[in-house]
C-alpha positions in Angstrom: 64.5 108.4 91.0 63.8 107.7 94.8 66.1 106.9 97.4 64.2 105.4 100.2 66.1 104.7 103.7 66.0 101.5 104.8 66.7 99.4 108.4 67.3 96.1 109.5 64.6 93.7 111.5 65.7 91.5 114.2 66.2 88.4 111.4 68.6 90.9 109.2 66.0 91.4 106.7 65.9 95.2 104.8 62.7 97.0 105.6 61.5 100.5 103.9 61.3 103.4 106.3 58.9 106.4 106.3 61.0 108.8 104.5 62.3 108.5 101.0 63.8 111.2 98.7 63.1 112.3 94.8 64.9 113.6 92.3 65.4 113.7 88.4 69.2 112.4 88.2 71.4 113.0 84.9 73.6 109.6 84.9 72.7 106.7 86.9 75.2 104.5 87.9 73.9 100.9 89.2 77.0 100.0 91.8 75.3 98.0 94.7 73.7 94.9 95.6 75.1 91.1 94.9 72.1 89.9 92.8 71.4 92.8 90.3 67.4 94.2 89.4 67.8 94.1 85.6 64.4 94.3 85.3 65.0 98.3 83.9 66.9 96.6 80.7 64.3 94.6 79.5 63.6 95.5 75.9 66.7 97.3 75.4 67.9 96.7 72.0 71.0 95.4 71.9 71.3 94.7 75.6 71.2 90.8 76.1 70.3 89.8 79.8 71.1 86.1 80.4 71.0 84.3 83.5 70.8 87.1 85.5 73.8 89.1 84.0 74.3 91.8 80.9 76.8 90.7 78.4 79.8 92.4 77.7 82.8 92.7 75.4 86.2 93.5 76.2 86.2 97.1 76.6 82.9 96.5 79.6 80.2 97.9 76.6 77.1 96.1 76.3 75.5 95.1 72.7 74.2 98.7 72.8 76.5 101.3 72.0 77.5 104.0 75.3 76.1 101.3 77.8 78.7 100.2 79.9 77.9 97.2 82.9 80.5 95.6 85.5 80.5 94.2 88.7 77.8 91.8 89.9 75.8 92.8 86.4 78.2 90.7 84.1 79.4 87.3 84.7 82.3 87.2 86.8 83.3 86.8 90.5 80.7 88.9 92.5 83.2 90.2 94.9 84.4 94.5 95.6 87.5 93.9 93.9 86.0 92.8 90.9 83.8 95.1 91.1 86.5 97.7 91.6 88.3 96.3 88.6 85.4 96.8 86.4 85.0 100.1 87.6 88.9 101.2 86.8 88.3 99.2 83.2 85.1 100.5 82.1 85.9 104.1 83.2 88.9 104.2 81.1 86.8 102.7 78.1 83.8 105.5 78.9 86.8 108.1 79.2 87.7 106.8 75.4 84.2 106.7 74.1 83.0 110.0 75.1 86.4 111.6 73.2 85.9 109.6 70.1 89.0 107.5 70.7 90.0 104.5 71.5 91.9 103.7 74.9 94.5 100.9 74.3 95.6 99.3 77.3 99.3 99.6 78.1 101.4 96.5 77.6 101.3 94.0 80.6 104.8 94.0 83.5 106.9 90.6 82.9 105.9 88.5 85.3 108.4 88.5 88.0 110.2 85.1 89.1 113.0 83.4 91.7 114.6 81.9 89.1 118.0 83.8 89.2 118.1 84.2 92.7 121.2 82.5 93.4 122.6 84.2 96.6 121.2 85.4 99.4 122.9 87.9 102.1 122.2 87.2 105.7 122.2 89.8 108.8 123.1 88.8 112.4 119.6 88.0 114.5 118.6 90.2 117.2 121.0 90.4 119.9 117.9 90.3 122.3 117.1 86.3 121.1 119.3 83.4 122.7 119.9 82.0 118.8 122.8 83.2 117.5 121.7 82.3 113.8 121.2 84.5 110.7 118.2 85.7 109.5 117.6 85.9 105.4 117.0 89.8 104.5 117.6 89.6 100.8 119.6 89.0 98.1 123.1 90.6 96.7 123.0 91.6 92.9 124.6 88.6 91.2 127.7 88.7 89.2 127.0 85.8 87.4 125.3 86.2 83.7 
């Protein structure tokens, strides 16, 4: 693999610099860029490349089994925190694979809701402000069922 430094011209456009670095890497983790270089799948069994992007199943795993893809390689939202997302997903997936299990997600939170909020306790406003009005700060436990 080499690294090769890189600057920016005066229109924003990445240009090599004179030094660059070698070395023979163990894993290789794609994790930059918005338009992903596939080109290094091609002829992959069992990897399909489509429009630009690997597909995937559920657990992040490619048609080929051990190969894992996220962020702006699968389709999705190319933004960090999808990225990140993928990340936390896949990881816990490779993390499964590599024991010879399978990681089951936890069940999902209730999504939370206003629905019994029936009362709400008020605090006196700032002495320092000419209103004398209350200002909402919560809500008291309801007794109601």
């Amino acid at each position: 693999m080499v690294v090769e430094k890189m600057a920016l011209d005066e229109t924003g456009f990445p240009n090599p610099q004179a030094n660059s670095r070698s070395w023979k890497p163990t894993p290789l983790i794609l994790a930059l860029g918005q338009e992903a270089d596939l080109s290094f799948l091609e002829g992959v069994a069992g990897i399909t490349v489509a429009d630009g992007v690997v597909a995937v199943d559920g657990t992040m795993m490619t048609g080929r089994a051990g190969i894992f893809a996220g962020g702006d390689m699968v389709p999705a939202e190319r933004t960090v925190t999808v990225a990140v997302g993928h990340g936390k997903k896949a990881a816990r997936y490779i993390d499964g694979y590599l024991r010879g299990t399978a990681y089951t997600p936890p069940a999902k939170h209730a999504v939370a809701t206003f629905e019994k909020l029936t009362t709400w306790y008020y605090a006196d406003a700032p002495t320092s402000t000419a209103s004398t009005s209350k200002v909402p700060v919560g809500r008291r436990p309801s007794t109601r069922s």
